[in-house]
DSSP file (Angstrom, degrees, kcal/mol; ACC not computed):
  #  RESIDUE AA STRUCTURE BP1 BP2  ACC     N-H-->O    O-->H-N    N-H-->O    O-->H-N    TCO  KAPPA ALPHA  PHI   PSI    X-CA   Y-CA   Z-CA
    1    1 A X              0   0    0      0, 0.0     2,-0.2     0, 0.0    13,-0.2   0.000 360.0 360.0 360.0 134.6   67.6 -110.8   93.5
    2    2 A X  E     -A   13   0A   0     11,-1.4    11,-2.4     2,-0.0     2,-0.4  -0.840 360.0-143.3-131.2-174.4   70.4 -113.6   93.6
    3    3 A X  E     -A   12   0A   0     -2,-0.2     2,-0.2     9,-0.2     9,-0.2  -0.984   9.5-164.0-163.8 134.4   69.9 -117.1   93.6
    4    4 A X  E     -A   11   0A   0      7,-2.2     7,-1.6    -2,-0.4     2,-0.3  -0.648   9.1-152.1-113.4 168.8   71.6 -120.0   95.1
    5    5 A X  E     -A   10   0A   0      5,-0.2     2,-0.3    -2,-0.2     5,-0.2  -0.985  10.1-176.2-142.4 128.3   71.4 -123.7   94.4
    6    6 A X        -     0   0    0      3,-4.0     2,-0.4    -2,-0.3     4,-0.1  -0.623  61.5 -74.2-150.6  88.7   72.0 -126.3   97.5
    7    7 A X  S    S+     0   0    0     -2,-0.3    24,-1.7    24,-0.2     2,-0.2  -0.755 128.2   6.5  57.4-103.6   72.0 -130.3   96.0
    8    8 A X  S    S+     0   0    0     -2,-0.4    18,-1.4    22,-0.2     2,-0.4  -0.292 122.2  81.2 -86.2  28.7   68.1 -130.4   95.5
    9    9 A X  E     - B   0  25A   0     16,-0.2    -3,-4.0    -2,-0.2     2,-0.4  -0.991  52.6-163.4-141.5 123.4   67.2 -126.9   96.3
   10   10 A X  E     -AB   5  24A   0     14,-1.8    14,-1.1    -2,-0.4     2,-0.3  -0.985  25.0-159.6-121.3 126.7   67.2 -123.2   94.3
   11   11 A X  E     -AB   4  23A   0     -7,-1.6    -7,-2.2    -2,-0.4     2,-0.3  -0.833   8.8-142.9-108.2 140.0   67.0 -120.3   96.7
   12   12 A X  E     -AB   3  22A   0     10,-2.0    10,-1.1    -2,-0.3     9,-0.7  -0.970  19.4-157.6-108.6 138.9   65.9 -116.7   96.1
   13   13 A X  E     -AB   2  20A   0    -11,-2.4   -11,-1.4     7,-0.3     2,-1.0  -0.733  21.8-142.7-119.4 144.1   67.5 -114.1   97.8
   14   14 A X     >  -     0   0    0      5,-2.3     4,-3.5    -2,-0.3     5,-0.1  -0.819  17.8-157.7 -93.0  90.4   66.6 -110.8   98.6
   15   15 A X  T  4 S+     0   0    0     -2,-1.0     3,-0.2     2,-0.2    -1,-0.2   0.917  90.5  59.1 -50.5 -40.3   70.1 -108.7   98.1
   16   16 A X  T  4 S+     0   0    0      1,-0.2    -1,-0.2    -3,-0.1    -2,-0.0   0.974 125.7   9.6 -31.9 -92.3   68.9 -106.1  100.3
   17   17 A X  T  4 S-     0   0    0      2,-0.1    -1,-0.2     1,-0.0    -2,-0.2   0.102  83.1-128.2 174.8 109.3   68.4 -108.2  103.1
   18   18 A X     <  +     0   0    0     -4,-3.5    -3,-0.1    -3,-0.2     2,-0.1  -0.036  57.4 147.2  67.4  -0.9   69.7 -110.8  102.4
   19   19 A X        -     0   0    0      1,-0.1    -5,-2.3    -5,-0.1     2,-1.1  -0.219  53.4-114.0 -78.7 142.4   66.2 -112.8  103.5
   20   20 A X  E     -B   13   0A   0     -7,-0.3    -7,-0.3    -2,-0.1     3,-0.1  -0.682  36.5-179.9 -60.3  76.4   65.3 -116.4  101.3
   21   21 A X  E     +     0   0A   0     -2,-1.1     2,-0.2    -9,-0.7    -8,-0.2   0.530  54.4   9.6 -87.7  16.2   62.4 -115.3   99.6
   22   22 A X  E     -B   12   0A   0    -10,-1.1   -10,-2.0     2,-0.0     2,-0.3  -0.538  53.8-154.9 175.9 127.0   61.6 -118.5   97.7
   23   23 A X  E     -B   11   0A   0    -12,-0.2     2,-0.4    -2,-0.2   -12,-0.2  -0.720   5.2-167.7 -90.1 157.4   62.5 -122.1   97.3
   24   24 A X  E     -B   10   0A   0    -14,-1.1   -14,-1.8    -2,-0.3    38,-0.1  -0.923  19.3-131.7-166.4 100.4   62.2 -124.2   94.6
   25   25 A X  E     -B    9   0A   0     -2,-0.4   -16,-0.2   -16,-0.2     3,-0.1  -0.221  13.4-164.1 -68.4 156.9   62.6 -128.1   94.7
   26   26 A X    >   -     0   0    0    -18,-1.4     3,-1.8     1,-0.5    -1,-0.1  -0.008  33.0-124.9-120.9  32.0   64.8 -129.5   92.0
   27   27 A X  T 3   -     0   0    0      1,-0.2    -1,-0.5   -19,-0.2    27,-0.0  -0.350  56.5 -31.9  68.5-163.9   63.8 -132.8   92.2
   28   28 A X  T 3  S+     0   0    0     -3,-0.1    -1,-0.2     2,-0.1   -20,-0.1   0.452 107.4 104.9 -50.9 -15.4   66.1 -135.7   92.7
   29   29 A X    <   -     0   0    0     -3,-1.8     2,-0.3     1,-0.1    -3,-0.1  -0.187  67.7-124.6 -82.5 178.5   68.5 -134.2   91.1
   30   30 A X        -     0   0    0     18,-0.3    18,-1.4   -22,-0.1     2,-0.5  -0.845  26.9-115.1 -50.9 115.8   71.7 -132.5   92.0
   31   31 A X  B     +C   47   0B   0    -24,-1.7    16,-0.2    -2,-0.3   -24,-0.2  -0.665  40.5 150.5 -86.4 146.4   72.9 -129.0   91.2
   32   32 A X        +     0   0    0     14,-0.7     2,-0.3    -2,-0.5    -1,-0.1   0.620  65.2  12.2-127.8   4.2   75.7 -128.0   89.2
   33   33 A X        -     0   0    0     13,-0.3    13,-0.5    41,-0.1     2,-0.3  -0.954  45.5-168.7-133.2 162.0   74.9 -124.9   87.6
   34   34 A X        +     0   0    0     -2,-0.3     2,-0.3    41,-0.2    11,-0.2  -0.926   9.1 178.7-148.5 149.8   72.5 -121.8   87.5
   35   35 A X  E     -D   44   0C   0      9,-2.2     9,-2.9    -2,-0.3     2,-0.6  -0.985  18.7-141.6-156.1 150.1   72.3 -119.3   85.1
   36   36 A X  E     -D   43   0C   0     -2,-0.3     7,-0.2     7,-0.2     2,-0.2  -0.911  22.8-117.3-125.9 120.8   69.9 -116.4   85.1
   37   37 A X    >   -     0   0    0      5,-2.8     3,-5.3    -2,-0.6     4,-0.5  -0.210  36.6-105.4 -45.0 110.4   68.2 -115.0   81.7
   38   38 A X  T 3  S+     0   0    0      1,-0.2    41,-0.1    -2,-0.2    -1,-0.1   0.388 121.4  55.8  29.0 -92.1   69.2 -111.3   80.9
   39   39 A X  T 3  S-     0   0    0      1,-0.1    -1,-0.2     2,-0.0    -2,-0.1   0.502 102.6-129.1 -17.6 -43.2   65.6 -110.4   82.1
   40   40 A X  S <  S+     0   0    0     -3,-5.3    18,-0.2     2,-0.2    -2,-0.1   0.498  79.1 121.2  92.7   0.1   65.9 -111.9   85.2
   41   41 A X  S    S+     0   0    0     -4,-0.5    17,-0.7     1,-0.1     2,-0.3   0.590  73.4  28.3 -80.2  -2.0   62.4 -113.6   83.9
   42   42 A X        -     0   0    0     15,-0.2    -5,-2.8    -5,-0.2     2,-0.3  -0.941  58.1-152.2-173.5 140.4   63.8 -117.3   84.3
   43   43 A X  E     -D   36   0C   0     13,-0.3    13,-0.9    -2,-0.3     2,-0.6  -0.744  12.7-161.3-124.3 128.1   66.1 -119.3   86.1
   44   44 A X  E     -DE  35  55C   0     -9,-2.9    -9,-2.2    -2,-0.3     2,-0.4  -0.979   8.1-162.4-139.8 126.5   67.7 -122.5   84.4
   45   45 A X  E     - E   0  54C   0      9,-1.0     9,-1.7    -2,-0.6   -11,-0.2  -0.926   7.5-151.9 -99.3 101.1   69.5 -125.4   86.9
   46   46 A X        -     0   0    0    -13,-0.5   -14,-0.7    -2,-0.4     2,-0.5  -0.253  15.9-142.5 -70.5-179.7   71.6 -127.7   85.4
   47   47 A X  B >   -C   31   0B   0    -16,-0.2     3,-2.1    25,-0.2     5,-0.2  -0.948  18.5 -91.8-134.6 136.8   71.8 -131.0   87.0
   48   48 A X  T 3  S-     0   0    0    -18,-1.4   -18,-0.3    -2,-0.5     3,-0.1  -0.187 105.4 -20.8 -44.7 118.8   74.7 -134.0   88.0
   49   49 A X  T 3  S+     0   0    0      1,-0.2    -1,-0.3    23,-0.1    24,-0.1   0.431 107.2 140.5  57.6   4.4   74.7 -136.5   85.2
   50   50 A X    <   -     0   0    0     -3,-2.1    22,-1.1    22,-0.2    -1,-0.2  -0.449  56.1-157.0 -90.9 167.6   71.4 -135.5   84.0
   51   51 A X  S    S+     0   0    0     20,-0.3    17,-1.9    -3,-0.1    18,-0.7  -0.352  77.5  90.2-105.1  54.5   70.0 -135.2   80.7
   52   52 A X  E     -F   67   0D   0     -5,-0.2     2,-0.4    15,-0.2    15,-0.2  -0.940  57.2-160.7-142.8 108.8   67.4 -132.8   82.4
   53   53 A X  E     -F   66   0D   0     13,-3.1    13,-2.6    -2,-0.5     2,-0.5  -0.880  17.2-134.7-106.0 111.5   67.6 -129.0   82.9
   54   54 A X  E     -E   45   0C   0     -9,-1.7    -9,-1.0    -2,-0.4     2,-0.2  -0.711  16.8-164.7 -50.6  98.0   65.2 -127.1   85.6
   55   55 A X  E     -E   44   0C   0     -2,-0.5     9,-2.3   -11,-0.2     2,-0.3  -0.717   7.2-159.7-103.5 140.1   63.7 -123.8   84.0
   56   56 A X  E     -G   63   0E   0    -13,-0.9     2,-0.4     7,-0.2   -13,-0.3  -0.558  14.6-149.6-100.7 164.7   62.2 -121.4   87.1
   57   57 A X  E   > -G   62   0E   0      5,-1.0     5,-0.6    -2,-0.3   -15,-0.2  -0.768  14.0-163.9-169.0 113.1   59.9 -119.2   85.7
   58   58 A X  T > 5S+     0   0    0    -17,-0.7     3,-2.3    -2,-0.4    -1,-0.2   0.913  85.2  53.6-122.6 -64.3   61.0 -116.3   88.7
   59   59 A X  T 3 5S+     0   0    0      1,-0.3   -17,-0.1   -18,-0.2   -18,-0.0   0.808 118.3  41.1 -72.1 -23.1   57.4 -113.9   88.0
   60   60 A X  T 3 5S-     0   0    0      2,-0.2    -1,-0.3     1,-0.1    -2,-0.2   0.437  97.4-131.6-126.9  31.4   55.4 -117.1   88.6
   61   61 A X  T < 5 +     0   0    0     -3,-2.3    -3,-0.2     1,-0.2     2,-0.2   0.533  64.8 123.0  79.0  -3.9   56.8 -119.0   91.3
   62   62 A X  E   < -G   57   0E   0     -5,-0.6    -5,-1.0   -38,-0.1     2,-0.3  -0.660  42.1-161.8-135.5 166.2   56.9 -122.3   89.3
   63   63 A X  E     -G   56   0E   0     -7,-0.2    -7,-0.2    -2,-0.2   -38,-0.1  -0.932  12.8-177.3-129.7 144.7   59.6 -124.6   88.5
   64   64 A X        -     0   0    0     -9,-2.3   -11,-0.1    -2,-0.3    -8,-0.1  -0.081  22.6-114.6-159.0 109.1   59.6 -127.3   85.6
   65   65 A X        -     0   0    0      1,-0.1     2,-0.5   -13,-0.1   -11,-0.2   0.619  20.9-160.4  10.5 108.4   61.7 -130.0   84.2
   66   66 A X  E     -F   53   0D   0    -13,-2.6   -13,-3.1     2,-0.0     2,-0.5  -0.964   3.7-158.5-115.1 127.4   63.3 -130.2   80.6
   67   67 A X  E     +F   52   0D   0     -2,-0.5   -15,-0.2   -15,-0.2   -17,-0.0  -0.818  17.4 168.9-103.1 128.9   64.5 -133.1   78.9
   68   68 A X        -     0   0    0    -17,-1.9   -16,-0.1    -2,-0.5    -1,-0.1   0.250  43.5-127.2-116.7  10.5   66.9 -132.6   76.3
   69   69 A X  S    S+     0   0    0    -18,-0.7     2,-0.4     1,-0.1   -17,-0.1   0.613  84.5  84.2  70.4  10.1   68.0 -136.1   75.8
   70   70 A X  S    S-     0   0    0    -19,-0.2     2,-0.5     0, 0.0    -2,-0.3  -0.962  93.6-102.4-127.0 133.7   71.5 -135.3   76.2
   71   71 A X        -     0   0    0     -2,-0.4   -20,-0.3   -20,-0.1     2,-0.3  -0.873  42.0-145.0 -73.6 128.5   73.5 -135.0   79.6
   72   72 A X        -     0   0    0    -22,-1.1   -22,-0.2    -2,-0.5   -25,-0.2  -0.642  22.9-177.0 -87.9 115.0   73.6 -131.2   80.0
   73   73 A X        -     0   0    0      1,-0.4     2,-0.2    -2,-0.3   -27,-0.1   0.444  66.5 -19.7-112.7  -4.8   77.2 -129.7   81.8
   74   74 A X        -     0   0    0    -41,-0.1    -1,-0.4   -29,-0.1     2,-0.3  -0.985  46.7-140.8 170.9-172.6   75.9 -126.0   81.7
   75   75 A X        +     0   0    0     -2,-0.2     2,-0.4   -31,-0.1   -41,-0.2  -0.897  17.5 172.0-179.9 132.5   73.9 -123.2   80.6
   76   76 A X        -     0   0    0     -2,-0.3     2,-0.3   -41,-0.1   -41,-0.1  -0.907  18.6-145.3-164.6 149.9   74.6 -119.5   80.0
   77   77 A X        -     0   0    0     -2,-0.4     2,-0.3   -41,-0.2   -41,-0.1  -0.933  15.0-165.3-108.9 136.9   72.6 -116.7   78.6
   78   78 A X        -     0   0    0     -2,-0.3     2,-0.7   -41,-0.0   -40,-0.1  -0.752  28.0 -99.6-108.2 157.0   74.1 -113.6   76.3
   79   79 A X              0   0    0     -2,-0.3    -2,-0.0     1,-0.1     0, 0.0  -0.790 360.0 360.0 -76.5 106.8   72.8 -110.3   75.3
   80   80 A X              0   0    0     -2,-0.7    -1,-0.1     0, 0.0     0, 0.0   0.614 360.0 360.0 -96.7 360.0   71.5 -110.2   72.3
């Protein structure tokens, strides 16, 4: 699975092929990052000028908003 982000929109992709298998509104916001947990279990969208991060939840379809009271410029995950 890969996953694209396009302004107010996060697509899931089927590598195989190549098919959109999910969309995911991001709100008003913009995107300007994505970064994908280890797991593959969650999806995190930064956003332009926000202080507001999208977390996807990829096994259950759902998207929802965190505010971290800070404007947020990116996101990455490591192997612990």
């Amino acid at each position: 699975m890969a996953y694209a982000a396009t302004r107010s929109t996060l697509d899931a992709i089927d590598t195989a092929s190549g098919d959109v298998t999910a969309s995911f509104s991001l709100g008003a916001g913009s995107a300007t990052g994505v970064a994908v947990t280890p797991d593959g279990s969650q999806v995190w969208v930064t956003l332009a000028k926000s202080s507001s991060v999208v977390v996807v939840n990829t096994k259950a379809g759902t998207a929802q908003t965190v505010d971290f009271g800070l404007t947020v410029s990116g996101v990455t995950f490591g192997v612990q």
